[in-house]
ZANU-536762 format. One record per residue: residue in one letter; x, y, z of N, C-alpha, C in turn. Coordinates in steps of 0.2 Angstrom, whole numbers, padded with zeros to 4 digits, always signed. Example, Ala and Ser with C-alpha at 12.3 -4.5 7.8 and 13.67 -1.06 7.14 Angstrom:
BEGIN
A+0066-0028+0039+0062-0022+0039+0066-0016+0039 S+0064-0011+0035+0068-0005+0036+0064+0000+0039 
REM end
This chain:
BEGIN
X+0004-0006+0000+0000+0000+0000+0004+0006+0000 X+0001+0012-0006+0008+0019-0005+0007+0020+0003 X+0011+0026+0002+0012+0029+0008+0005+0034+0007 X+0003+0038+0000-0003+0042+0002-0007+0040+0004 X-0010+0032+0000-0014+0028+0001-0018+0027+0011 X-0010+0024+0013-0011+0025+0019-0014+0030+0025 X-0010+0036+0023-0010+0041+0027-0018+0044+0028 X-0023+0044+0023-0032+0044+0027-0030+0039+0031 X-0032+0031+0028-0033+0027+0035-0030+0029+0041 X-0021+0031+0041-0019+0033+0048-0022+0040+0051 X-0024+0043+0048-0030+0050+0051-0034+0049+0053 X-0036+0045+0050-0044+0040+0054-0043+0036+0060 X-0039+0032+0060-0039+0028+0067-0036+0032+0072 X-0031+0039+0069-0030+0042+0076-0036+0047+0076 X-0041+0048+0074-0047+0053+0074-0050+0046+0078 X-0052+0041+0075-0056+0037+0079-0056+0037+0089 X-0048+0037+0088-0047+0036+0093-0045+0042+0100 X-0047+0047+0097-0046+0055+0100-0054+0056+0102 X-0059+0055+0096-0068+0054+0097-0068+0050+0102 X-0065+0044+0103-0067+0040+0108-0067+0041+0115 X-0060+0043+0115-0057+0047+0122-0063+0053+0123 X-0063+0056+0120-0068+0063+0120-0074+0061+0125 X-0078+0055+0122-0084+0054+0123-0087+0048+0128 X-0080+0045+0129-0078+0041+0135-0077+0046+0141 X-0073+0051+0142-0073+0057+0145-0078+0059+0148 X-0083+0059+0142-0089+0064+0143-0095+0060+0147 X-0095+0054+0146-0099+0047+0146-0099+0046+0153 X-0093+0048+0157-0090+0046+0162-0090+0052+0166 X-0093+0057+0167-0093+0062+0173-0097+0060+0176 X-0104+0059+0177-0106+0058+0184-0104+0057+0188 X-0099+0049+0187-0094+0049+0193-0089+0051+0195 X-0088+0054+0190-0080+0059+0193-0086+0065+0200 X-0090+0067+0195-0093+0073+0199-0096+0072+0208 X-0099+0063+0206-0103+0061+0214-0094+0061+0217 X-0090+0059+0215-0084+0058+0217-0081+0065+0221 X-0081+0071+0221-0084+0077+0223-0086+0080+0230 X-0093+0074+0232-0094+0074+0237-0088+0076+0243 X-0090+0081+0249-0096+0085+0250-0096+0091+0246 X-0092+0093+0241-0092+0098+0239-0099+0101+0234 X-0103+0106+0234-0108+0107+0231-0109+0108+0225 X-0114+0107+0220-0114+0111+0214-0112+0116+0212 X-0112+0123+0215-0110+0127+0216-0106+0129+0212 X-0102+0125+0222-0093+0128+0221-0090+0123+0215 X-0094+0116+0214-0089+0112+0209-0089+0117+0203 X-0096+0122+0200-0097+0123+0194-0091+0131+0192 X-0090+0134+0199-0084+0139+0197-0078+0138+0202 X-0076+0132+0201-0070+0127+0205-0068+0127+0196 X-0071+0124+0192-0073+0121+0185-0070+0127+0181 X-0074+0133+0182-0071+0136+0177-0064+0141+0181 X-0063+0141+0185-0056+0144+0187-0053+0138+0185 X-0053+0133+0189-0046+0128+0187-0046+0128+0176 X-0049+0127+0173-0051+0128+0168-0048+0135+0165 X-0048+0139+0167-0046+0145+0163-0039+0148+0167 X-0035+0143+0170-0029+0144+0176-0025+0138+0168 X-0028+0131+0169-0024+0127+0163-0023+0130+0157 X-0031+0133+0155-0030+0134+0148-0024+0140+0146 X-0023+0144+0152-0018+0149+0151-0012+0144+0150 X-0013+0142+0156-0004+0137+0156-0003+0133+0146 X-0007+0131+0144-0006+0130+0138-0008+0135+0133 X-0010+0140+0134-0009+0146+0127-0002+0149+0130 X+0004+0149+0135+0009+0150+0136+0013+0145+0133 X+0012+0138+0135+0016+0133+0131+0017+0134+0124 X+0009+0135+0121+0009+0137+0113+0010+0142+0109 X+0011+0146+0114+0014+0153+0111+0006+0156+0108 X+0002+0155+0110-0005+0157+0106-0007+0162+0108 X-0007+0167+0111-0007+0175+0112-0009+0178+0109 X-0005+0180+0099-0010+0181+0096-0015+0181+0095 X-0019+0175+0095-0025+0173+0091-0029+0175+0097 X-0027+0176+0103-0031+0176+0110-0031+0186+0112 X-0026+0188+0109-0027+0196+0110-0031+0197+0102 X-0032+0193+0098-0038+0196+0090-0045+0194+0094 X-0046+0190+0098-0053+0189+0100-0053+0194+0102 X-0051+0197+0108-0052+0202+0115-0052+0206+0111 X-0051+0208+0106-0048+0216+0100-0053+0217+0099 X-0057+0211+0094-0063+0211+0090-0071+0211+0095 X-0074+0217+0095-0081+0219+0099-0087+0211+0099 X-0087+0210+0091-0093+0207+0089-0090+0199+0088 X-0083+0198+0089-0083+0191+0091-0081+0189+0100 X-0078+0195+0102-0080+0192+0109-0089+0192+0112 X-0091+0198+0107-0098+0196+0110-0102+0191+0110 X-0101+0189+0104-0103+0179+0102-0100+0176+0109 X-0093+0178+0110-0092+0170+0117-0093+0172+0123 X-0094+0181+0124-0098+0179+0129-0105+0178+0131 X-0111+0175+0127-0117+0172+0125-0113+0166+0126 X-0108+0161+0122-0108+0155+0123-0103+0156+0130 X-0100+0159+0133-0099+0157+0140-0103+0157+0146 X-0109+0161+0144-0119+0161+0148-0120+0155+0147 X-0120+0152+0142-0124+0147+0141-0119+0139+0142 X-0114+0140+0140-0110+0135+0142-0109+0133+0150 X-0109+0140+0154-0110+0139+0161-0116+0138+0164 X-0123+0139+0159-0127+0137+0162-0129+0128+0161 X-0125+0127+0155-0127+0119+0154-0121+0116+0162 X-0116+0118+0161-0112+0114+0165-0115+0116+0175 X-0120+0120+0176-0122+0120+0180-0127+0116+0181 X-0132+0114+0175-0137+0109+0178-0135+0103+0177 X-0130+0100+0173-0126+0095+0172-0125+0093+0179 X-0120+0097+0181-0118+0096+0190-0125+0095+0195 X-0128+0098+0193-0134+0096+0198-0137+0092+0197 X-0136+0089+0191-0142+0082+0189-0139+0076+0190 X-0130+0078+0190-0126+0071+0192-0124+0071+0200 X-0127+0077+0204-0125+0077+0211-0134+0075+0215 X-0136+0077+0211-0144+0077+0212-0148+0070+0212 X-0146+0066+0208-0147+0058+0206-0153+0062+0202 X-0150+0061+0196-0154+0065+0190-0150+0062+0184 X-0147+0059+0184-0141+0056+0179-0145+0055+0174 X-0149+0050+0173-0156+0048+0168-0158+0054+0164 X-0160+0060+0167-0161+0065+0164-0156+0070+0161 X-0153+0070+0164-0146+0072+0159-0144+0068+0154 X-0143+0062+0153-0143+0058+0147-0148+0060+0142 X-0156+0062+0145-0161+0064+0141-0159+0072+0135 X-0157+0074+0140-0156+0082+0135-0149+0080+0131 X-0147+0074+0133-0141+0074+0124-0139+0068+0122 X-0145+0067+0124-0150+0060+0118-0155+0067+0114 X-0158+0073+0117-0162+0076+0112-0158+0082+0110 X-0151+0080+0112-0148+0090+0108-0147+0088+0100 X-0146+0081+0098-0148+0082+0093-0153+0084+0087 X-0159+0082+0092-0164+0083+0086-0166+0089+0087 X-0164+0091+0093-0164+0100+0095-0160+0101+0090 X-0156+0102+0086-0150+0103+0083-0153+0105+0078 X-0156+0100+0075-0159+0099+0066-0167+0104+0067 X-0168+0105+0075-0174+0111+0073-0172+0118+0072 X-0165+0119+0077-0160+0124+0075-0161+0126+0067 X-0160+0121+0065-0157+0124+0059-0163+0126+0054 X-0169+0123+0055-0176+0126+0053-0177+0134+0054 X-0176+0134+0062-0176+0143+0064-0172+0145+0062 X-0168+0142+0064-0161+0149+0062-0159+0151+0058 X-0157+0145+0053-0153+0144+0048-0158+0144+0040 X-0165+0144+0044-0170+0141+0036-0167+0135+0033 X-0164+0131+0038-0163+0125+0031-0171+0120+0030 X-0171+0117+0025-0175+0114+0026-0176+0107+0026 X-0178+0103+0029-0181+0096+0033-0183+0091+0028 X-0180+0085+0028-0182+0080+0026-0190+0076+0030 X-0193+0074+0026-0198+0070+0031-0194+0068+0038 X-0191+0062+0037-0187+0059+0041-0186+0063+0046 X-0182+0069+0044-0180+0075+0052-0186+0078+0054 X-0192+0079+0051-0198+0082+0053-0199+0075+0059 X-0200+0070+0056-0202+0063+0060-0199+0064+0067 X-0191+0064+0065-0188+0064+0071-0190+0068+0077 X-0192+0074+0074-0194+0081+0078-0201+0079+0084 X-0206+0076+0077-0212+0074+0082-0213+0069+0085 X-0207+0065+0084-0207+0059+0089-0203+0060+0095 X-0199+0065+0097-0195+0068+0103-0200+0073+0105 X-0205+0075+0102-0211+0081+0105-0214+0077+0109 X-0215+0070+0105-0221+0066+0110-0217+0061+0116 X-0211+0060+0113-0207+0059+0120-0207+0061+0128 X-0204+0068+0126-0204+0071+0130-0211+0075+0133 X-0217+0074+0131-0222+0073+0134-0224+0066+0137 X-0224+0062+0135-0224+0053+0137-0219+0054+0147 X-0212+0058+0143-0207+0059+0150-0210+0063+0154 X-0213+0069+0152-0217+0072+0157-0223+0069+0162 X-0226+0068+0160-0231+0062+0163-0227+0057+0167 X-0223+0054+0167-0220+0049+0168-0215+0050+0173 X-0213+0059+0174-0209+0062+0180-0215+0066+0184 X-0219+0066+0181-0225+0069+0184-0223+0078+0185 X-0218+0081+0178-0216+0089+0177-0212+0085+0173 X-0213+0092+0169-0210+0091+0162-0202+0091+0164 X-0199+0089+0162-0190+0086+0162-0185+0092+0162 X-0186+0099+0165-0181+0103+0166-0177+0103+0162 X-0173+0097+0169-0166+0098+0168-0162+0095+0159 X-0167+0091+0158-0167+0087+0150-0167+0094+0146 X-0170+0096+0148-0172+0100+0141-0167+0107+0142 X-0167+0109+0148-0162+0115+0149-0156+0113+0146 X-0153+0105+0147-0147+0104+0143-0147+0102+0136 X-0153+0102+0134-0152+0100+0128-0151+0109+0124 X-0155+0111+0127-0156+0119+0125-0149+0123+0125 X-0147+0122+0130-0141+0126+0132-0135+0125+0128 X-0133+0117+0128-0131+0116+0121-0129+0116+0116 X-0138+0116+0113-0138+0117+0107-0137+0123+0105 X-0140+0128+0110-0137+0136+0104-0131+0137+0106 X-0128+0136+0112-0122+0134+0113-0115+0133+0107 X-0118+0126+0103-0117+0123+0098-0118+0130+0092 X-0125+0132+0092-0126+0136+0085-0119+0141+0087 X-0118+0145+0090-0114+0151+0092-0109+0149+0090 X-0106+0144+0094-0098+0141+0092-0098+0140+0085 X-0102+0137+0080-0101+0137+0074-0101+0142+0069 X-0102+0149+0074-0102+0156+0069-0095+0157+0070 X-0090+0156+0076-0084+0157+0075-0079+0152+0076 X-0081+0146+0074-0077+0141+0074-0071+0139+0068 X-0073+0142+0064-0068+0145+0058-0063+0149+0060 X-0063+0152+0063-0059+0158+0067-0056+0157+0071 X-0057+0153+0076-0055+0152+0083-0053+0145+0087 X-0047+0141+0086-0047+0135+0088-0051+0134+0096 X-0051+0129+0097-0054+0125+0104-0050+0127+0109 X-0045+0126+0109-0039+0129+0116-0041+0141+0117 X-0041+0142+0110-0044+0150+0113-0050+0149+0113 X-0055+0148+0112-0060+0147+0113-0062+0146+0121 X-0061+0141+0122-0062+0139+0129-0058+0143+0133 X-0051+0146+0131-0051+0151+0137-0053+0157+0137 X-0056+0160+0131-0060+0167+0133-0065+0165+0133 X-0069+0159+0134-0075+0158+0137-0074+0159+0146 X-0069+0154+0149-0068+0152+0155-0064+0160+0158 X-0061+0163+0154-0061+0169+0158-0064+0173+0157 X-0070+0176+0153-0075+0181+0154-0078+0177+0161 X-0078+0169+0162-0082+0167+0167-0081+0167+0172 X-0075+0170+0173-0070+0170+0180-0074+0175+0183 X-0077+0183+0182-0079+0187+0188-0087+0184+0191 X-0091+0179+0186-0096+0175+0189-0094+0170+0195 X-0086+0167+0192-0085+0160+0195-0084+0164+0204 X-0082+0168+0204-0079+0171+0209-0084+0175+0214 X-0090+0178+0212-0094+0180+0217-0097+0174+0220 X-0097+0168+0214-0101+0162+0219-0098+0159+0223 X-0091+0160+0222-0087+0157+0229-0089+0160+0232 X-0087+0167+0232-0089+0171+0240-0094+0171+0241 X-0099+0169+0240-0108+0169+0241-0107+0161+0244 X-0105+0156+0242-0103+0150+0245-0100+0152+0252 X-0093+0155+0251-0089+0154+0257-0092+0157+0262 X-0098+0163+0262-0098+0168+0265-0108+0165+0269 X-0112+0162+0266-0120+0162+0266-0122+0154+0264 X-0116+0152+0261-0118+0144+0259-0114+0139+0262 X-0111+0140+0271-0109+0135+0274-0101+0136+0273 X-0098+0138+0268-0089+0136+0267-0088+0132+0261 X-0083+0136+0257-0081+0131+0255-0076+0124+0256 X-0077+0120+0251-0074+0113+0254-0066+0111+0251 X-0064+0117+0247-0058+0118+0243-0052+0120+0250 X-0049+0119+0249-0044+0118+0257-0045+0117+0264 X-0052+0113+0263-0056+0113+0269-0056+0106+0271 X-0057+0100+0264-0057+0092+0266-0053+0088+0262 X-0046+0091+0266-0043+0087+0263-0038+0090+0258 X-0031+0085+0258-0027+0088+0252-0028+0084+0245 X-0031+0080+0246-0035+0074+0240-0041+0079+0235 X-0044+0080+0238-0050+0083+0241-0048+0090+0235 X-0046+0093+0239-0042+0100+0232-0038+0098+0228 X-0035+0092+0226-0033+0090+0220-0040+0088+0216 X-0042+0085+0218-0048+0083+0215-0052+0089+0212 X-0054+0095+0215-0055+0098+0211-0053+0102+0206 X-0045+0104+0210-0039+0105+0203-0040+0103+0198 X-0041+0096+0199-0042+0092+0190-0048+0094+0189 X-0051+0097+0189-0058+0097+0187-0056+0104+0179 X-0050+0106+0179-0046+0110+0173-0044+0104+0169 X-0041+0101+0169-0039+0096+0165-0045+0092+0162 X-0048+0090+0166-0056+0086+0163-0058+0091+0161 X-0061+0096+0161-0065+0101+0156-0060+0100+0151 X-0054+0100+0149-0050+0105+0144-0049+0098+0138 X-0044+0096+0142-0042+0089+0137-0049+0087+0133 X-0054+0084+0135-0058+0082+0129-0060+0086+0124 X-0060+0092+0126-0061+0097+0120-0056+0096+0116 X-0051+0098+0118-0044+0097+0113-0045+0090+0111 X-0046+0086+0112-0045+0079+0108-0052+0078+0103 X-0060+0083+0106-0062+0081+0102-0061+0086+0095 X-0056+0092+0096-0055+0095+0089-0050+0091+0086 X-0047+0089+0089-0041+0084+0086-0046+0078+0080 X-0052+0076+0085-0054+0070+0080-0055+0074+0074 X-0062+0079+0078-0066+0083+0071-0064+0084+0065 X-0054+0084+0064-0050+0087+0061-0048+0080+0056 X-0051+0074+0058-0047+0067+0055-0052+0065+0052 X-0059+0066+0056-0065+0060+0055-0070+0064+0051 X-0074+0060+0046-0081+0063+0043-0083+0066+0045 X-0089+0071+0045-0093+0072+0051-0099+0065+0053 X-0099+0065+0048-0106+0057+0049-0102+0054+0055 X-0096+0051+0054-0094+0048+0060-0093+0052+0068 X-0093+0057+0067-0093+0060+0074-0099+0061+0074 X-0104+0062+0070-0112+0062+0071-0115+0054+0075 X-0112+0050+0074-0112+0041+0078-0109+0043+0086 X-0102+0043+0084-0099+0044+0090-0104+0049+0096 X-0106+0053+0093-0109+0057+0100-0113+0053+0105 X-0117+0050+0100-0121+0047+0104-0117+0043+0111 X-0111+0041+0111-0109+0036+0116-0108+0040+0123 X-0108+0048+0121-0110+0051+0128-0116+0050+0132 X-0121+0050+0131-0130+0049+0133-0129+0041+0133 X-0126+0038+0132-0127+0030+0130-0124+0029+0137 X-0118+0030+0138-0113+0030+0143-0117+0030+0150 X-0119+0039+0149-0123+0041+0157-0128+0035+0156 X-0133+0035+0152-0140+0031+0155-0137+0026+0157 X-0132+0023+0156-0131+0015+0159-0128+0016+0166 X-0123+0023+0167-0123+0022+0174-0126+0023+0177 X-0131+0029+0175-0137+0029+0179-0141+0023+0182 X-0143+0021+0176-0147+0015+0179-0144+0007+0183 X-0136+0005+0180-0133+0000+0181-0129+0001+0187 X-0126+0007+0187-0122+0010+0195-0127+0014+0199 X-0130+0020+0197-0133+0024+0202-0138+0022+0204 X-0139+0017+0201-0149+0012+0203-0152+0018+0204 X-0153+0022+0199-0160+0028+0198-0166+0024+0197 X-0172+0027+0198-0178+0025+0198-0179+0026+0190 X-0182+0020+0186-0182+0018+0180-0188+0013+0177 X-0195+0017+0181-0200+0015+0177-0202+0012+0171 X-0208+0009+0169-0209+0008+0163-0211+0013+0158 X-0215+0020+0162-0216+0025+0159-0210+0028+0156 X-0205+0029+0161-0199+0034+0157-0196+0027+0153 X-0194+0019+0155-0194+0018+0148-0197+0016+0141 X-0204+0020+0141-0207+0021+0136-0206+0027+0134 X-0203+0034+0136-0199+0039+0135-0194+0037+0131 X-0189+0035+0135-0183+0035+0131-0182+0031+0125 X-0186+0027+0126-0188+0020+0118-0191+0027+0113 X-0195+0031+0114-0196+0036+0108-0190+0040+0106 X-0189+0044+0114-0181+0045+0108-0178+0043+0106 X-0173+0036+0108-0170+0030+0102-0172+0032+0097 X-0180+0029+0097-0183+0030+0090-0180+0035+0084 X-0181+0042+0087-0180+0046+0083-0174+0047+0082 X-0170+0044+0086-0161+0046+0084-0160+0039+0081 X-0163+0033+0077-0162+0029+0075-0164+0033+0068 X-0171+0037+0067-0173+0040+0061-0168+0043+0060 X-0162+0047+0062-0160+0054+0063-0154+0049+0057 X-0150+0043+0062-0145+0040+0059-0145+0037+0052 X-0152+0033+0051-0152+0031+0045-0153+0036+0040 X-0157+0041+0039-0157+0046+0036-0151+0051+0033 X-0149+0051+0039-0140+0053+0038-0135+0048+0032 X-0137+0042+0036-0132+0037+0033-0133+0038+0023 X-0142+0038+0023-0146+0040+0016-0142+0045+0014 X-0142+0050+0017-0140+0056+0013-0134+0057+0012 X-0129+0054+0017-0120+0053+0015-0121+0047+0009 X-0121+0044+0010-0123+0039+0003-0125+0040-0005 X-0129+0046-0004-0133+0049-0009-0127+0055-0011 X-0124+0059-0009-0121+0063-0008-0112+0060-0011 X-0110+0052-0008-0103+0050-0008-0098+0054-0003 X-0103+0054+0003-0097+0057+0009-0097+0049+0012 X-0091+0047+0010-0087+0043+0014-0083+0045+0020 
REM end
C-alpha cells in the first residue's frame, strides 16, 4: 500500500481514537462529579471554570498562542458571540452538575439523547434550512417523548431540556466562529470572561452557603478539584483533534456514546428510579435518533461522503 494511500486510513484511526477518548470522558462524569462529594454544585461549577481557565492559560503559554487570543479580545462582535456561549455554556455545566449530584443522571442523558434533534430544529429557525420528512419525524417523535417523560416524571423534564437547550445554541454560536477560533482560545476566553461570575459564587458559598470545601477536606480533596481544569480541557482538545481526522457522519455516531454511557450508569451503578413509563420515553427517543441516523447514513450515501 503507497504511503498516500495509507495516510487517510492513519488519520482515521488516530481521529477514531481521540472521538473515543472525548466521549468516554464525557460518558463518564457523573462519577467523577458524585466523586466530589461533600463539595456542592455550586462551588464544583466555578472550581470548574477557574481551574479551567488557570490550565487553559498554562497551555496558550506553552503554545505561544497569544496572538490569536489578544484578535478575540480586539474584536467587539466576536468576543460578543463568546460571551453568549460562556452564559450558556455555564449554564449547561451548572445543571449537568446538579443532575449528576442530584441523582438525576437519567435525565441528563435525556437532554443529549435530544440535543440532537434540537439541533436539526435549530437549523429550521435559524438557519431556514430545510427538513427532510425523516427529520420532521424525528422532531415529532421527541415532542411526544418528551411529553410521554413528562407524565412519567410527573413535570415536564427541566433539567433534560435545559441541557439539551443550552447546548444546542451553545453549539449554533460556536459554529459562527469556529472557523476563526481553535478549541484551546476558545475555551479560554470563554472560561475567563467566566472568571468574575466563577468568583462571586465562591464568595456567596464561602460567606452564606456553609464554606467552601476547597482547602477545607482534605489535600485529595483540592486535588480533585484542581483536575476538574484538565477534565473540562483535554476532551475538548481531543475532540477538535478527531473533528479534524473523522467525517462528520462519524462524529455524528460517536456522539451518541456520551448519553449512551450516562443512562447506563445511571441505571446500572446509580440504581436511579427507572419506570416503565420513562422507559417508554426513552424508547421514543432512540426512535428518533435511529430515524435521525439512517437518514443521515441515506444522505451521505446519496451525496458519496465517505
Amino acid at each position: 500500500m503507497s504511503a498516500a494511500g495509507s495516510a487517510p486510513r492513519t488519520a482515521r484511526r488516530s481521529g477514531l481514537a481521540y472521538g473515543l477518548i472525548t466521549y468516554l470522558i464525557w460518558g463518564v462524569l457523573p462519577l467523577y462529579f458524585v466523586a466530589m462529594s461533600p463539595t456542592g454544585p455550586f462551588e464544583l461549577v466555578s472550581a470548574r471554570v477557574v481551574f479551567s481557565a488557570l490550565f487553559c492559560a498554562l497551555l496558550v503559554m506553552f503554545t505561544r498562542a497569544w496572538r490569536v487570543l489578544g484578535e478575540v479580545f480586539r474584536s467587539p462582535r466576536t468576543l460578543g458571540l463568546f460571551a453568549l456561549a460562556a452564559g450558556l455554556i455555564y449554564l449547561n455545566w451548572q445543571l449537568y452538575v446538579i443532575a449528576a449530584t442530584s441523582g438525576h443522571v437519567l435525565e441528563a442523558s435525556l437532554g443529549y439523547f435530544i440535543n440532537p434533534v434540537f439541533t436539526v430544529l435549530l437549523a429550521v429557525l435559524v438557519q431556514r434550512e430545510r427538513l427532510t420528512v425523516a427529520q420532521w419525524s424525528a422532531v415529532g417523535i421527541s415532542a411526544l417523548a418528551v411529553l410521554v417523560l413528562a407524565v412519567a416524571y410527573g413535570q415536564v423534564p427541566w433539567i433534560g431540556l435545559g441541557l439539551a437547550l443550552s447546548f444546542g445554541f451553545y453549539g449554533l454560536i460556536k459554529a459562527r466562529v469556529g472557523g476563526q477560533v481553535d478549541s484551546l482560545t476558545g475555551l479560554t476566553v470563554e472560561t475567563t470572561l467566566l472568571l468574575p461570575v466563577a468568583t462571586v459564587v465562591l464568595v456567596l458559598v464561602q460567606t452564606i452557603g456553609g464554606g467552601l470545601t476547597f482547602g477545607s477536606s482534605g489535600v485529595g480533596h483540592s486535588l480533585l478539584l484542581a483536575s476538574t481544569g484538565i477534565v473540562t480541557a483535554v476532551p475538548l482538545l481531543t475532540f477538535a483533534s478527531a473533528s479534524r481526522r473523522l467525517p462528520l457522519a462519524w462524529l455524528g455516531f460517536l456522539q451518541y456514546l456520551g448519553p449512551v454511557l450516562q443512562f447506563t450508569l445511571g441505571v446500572a451503578v446509580l440504581r436511579e428510579d427507572m419506570p416503565p413509563a420513562r422507559w417508554a420515553g426513552f424508547a421514543l427517543i432512540w426512535l428518533a435518533i435511529v430515524v435521525l441516523i439512517v437518514d443521515g447514513a441515506r444522505q451521505a450515501r446519496a451525496h458519496r461522503v465517505y
